[in-house]
C-alpha positions in Angstrom: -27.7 15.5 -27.8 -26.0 13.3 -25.8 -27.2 9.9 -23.7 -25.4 7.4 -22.2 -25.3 3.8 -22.3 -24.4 1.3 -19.7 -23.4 -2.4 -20.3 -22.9 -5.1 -17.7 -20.8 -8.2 -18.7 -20.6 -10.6 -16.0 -17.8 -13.2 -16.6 -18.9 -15.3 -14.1 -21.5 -14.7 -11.0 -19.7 -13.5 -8.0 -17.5 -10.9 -10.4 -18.7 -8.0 -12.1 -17.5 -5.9 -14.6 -18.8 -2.3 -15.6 -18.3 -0.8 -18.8 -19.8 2.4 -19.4 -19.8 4.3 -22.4 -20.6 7.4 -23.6 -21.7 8.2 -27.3 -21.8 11.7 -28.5 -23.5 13.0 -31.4 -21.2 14.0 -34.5 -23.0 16.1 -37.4 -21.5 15.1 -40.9 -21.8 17.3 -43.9 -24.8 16.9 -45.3 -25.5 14.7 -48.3 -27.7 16.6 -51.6 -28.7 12.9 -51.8 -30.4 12.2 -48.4 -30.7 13.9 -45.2 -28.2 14.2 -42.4 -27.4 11.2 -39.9 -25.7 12.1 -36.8 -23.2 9.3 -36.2 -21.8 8.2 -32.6 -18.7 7.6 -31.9 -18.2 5.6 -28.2 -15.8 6.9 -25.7 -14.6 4.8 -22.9 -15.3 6.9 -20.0 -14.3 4.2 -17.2 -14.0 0.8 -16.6 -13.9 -0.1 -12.9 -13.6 -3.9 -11.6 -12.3 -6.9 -9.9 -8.1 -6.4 -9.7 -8.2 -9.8 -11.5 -8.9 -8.1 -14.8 -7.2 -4.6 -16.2 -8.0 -1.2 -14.9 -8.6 1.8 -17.5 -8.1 5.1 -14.8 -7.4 8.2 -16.1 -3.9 8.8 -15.3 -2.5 11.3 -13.0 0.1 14.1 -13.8 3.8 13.8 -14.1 4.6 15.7 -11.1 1.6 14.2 -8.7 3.0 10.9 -9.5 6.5 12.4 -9.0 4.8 13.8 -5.2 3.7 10.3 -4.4 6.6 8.6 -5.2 8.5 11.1 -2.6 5.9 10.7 -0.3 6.2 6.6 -0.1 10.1 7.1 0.6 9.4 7.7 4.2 11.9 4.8 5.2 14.9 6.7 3.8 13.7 9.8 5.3 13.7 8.2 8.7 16.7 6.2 8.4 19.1 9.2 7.3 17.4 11.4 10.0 18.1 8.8 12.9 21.7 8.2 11.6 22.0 12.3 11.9 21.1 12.3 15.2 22.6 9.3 16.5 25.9 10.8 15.2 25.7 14.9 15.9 22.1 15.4 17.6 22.9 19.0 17.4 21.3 19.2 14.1 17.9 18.5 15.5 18.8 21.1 18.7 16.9 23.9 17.2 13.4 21.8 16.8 14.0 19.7 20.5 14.7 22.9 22.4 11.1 24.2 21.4 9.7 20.9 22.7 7.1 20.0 23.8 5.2 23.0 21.6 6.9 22.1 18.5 6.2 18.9 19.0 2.4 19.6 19.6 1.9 21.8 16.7 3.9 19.1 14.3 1.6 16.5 15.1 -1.4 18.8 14.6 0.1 19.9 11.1 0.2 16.3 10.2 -3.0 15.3 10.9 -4.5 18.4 9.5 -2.8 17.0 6.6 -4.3 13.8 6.6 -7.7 15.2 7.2 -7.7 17.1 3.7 -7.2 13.3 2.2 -10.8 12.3 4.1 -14.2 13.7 3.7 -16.0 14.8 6.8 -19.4 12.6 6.1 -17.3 9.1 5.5 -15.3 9.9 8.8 -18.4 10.3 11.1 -20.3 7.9 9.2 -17.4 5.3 10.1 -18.6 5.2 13.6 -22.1 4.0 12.7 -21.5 2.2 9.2 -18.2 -0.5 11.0 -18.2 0.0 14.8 -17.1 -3.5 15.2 -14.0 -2.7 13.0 -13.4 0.6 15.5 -14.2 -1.5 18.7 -11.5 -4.8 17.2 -8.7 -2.3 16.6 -8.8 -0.8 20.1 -9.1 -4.0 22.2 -5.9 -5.9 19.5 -4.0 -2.2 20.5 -4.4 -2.9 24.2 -4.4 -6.8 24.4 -1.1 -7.8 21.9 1.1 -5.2 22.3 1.1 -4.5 26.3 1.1 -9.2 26.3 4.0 -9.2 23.9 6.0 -6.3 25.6 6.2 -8.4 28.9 6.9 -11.9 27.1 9.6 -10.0 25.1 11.5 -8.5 28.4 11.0 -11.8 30.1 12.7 -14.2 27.2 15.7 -11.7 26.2 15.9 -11.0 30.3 16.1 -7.5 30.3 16.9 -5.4 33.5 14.0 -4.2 35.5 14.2 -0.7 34.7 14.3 -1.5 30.9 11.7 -4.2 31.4 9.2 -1.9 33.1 10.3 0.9 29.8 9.3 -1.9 27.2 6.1 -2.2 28.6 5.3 1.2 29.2 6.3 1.6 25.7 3.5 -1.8 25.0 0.8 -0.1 27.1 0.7 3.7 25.0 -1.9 4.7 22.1 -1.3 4.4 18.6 0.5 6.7 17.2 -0.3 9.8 14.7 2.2 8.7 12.3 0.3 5.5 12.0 -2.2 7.5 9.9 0.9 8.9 7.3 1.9 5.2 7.4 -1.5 3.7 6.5 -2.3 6.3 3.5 1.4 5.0 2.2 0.1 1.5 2.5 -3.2 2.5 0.9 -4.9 1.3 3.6 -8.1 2.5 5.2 -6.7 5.8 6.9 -10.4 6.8 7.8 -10.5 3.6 10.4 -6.6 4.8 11.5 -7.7 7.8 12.1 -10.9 7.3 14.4 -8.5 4.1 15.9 -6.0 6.9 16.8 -8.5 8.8 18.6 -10.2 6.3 20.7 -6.9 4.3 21.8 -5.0 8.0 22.9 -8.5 8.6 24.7 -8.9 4.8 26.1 -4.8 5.5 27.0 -6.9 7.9 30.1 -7.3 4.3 32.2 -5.9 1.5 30.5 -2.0 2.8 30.3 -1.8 3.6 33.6 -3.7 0.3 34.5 -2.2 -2.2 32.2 1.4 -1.0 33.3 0.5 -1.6 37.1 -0.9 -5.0 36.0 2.4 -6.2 34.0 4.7 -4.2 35.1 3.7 -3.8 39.1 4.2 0.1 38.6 2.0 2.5 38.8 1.9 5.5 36.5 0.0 8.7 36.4 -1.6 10.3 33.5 -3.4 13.9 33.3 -6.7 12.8 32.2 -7.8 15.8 31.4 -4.7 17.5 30.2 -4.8 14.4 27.6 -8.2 14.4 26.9 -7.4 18.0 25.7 -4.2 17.6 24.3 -6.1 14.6 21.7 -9.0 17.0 21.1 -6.4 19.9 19.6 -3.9 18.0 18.2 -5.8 14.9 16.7 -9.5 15.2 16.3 -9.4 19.0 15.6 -7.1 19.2 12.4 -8.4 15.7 11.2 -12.1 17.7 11.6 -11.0 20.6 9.9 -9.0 19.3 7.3 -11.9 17.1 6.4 -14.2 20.5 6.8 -12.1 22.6 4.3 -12.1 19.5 1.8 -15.6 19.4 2.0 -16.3 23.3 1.7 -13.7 24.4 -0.4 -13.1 21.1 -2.9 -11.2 23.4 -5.1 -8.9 25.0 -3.4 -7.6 22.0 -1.4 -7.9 19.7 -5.0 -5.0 22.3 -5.0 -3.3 21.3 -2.1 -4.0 17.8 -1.4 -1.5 16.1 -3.8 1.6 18.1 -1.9 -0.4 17.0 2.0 1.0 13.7 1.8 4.5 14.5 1.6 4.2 17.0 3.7 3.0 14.7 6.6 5.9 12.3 6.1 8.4 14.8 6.0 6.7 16.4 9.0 6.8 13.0 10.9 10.0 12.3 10.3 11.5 15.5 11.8 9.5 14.7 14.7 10.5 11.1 14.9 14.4 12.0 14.6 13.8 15.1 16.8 12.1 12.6 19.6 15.4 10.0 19.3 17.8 12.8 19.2 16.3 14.3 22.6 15.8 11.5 24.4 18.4 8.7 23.5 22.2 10.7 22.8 21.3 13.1 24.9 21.1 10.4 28.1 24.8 10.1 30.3 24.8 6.5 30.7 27.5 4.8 30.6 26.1 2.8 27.8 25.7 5.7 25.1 28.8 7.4 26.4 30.9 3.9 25.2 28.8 4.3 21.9 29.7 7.9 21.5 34.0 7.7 21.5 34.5 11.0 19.6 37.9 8.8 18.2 36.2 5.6 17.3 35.9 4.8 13.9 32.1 4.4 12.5 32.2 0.8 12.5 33.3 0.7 16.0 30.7 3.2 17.1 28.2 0.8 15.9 29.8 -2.4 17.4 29.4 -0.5 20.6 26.2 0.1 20.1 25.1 -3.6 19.8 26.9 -5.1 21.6 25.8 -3.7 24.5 22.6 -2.9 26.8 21.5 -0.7 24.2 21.9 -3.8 21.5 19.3 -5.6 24.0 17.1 -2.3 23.5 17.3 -2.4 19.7 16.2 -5.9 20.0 13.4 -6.5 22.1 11.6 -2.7 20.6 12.6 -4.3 17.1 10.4 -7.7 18.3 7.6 -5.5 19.6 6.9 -3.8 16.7 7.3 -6.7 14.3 4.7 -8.7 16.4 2.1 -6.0 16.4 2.4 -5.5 12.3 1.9 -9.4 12.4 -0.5 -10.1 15.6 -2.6 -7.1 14.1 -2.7 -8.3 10.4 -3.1 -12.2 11.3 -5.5 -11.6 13.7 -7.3 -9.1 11.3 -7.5 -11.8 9.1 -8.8 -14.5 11.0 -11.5 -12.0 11.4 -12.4 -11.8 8.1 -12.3 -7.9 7.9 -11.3 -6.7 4.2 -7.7 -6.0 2.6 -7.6 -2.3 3.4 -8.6 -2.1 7.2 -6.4 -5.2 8.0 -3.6 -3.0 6.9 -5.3 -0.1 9.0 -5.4 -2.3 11.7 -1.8 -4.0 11.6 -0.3 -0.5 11.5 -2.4 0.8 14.4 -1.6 -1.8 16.7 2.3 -1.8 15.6 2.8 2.0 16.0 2.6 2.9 19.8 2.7 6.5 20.8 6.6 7.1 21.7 6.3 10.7 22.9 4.2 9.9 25.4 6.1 6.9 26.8 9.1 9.3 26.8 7.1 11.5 29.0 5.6 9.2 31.2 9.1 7.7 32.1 10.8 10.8 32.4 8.2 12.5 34.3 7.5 8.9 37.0 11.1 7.1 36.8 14.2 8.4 38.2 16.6 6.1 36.0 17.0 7.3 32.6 17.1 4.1 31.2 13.1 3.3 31.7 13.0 6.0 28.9 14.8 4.2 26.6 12.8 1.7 24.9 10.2 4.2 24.0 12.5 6.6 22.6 14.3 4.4 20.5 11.0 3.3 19.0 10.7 7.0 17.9 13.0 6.0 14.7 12.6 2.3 14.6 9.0 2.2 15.0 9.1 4.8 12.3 11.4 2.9 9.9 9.9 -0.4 10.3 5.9 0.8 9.8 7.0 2.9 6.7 9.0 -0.1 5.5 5.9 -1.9 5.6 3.4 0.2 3.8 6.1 1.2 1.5 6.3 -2.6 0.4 2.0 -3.2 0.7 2.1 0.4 -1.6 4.3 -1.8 -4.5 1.2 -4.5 -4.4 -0.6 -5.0 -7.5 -4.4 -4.4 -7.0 -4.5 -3.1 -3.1 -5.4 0.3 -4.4 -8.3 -1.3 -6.6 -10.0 -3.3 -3.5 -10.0 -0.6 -1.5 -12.2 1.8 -3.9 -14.5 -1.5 -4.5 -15.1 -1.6 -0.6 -16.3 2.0 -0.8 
């Protein structure tokens, strides 16, 4: 016999507290005397609640905490990678010369990761449970970053060709590593996700309009070859990863705790191999004066910002930082919960570089247009895992997100 017993304490009215407990029947000996008495014996089962009081969860393995652990590192992964390929981007040659497939099936891999983290009702329930969340993320994507990305080349006075780069780079999609960077920051990776998705679809007729607007150039984009490209390597894996965790909640229980890691170390060679092909690779005079083979380190690096390229660094540096901000503040203002302003912030800070690489290679003569977007590869990458990595070390984000469900 067992039955269970649930008890309410409710320190004060707009906080609640649920203690549940669970008594199970223990037979004693019996007494000559008198008849048996089963006695109970209470067993905390779980205590879930505000993250202004304590938290009784059951604790995970050794070695799945061990996995997360790795798996919020992503800064250092991307910082060592980019420093390899600034310095010998031959190291990446083998994973660039398969471009763009490798590419293509990276991305897919990592959101097929990410899909075995979400279950398939709660992802195509989000369109009908918080559209106004969905429908806020894509206008902040297309509204701060393409604004910002001309104020930025106007104040630092960048050259035209890196101006109308910047902006390009201001006027792309979120990015699939934005969803890796939001499950780091414990955010809401289901809104990233279906953000993701709507803002590479949306990127159709707003990038190419939105870069004529601000930039007076026009650019143009395959809208079906995109269309397609989302559908295989976004919405498909996220789908079927979702699917699979759904119909076999075994097997991936199996898997998921090594997917995360997985996905950042996934997006990281992607992230290098991007910067590696489309930054050292370039025979302008700038790299070139970067690159002495007999320079020292320190003067490598003293070449490399002090010059154009320094200006580069810069003015991607500011664009990213105001989209975390612009996105989060904003967010805010708007009264949308902890875990989708972080969702939100990321989204709009995290632009799709690969496709502002291609979209200035393949419309611009100069190689420098291509620049801005291709340093953002690692800096975008360094500075959006940076920031999840320090909203991962929060105390009670991970609480207020499981409330909210």
């Amino acid at each position: 016999m067992s039955f269970t017993l649930t008890h309410r304490l409710f320190l004060s009215p707009p906080q609640r507290t649920h203690l549940r407990f669970t008594f199970k029947p223990h037979t004693s000996k019996p007494i000559v005397s008198s008849p048996s008495k089963p006695s109970y014996r209470p067993i905390v089962s779980s205590l879930s609640h505000n993250s202004e009081h304590l938290s009784v969860t059951q604790a995970k393995p050794r070695w799945e905490n061990m996995l997360s652990t790795a798996a919020s590192l992503y800064p250092l992964y991307v910082t060592v990678g980019g420093i390899v390929a600034c310095f010998k981007p031959s190291a990446f040659a083998w994973f660039v010369e398969r471009g763009p497939s490798s590419y293509s099936f990276s991305l897919g891999l990592i959101m097929l990761a990410m899909g075995l983290t979400l279950e398939l009702k709660d992802l195509l329930n989000l369109f009908t449970r918080r559209p106004l969340s969905i429908l806020f993320g894509c206008v902040a994507q297309y509204t701060i970053m393409p604004t910002f990305a001309m104020v930025i080349s106007k104040t630092l006075g960048l050259s035209p060709s890196l101006s109308v780069g910047l902006i390009l780079l201001g006027c792309c999609p979120g990015g699939a590593a934005s969803t890796v960077v939001t499950f780091i920051a414990r955010g809401d990776v289901s809104l990233s996700t279906v953000m993701t998705v709507c803002t590479t679809l949306g990127a159709v007729i707003l990038t190419p309009l939105l870069t004529m607007v601000l930039a007076g150039t026009y650019v143009s984009i395959d809208a079906i070859g995109l269309s397609i490209s989302t559908l295989q390597v976004v919405v498909a894996p996220v789908l079927l990863g979702s699917y699979l965790q759904s119909t076999f909640p075994l097997v991936v229980k199996m898997i998921t705790p090594f997917a995360p890691l997985f996905a950042v170390l996934l997006s990281s060679l992607l992230a290098c191999s991007v910067f590696s092909g489309n930054v050292v690779r370039f025979n302008s005079s700038i790299v070139n004066a970067s690159l002495v083979s007999d320079a020292s380190l320190v003067s490598r690096l003293q070449s490399l910002l002090s010059g154009g390229l320094g200006a580069v660094i810069l003015s991607v540096m500011l664009l990213h930082f105001t989209g975390f901000f612009v996105g989060y503040i904003s967010a805010t203002i708007c009264r949308f919960r902890e875990a989708e302003r972080r969702a939100i912030s990321i989204e709009v800070g995290m632009q799709n570089s690969s496709l502002g690489v291609v979209l200035a290679t393949t419309h611009f003569t100069s190689p420098v247009v291509a620049l801005p977007p291709a340093m953002s590869a690692v800096i975008m990458n360094i500075m959006g895992s940076s920031l999840g990595f320090f909203w991962r070390q929060i105390s009670g984000s991970k609480q207020e997100l499981e409330d909210q469900e």
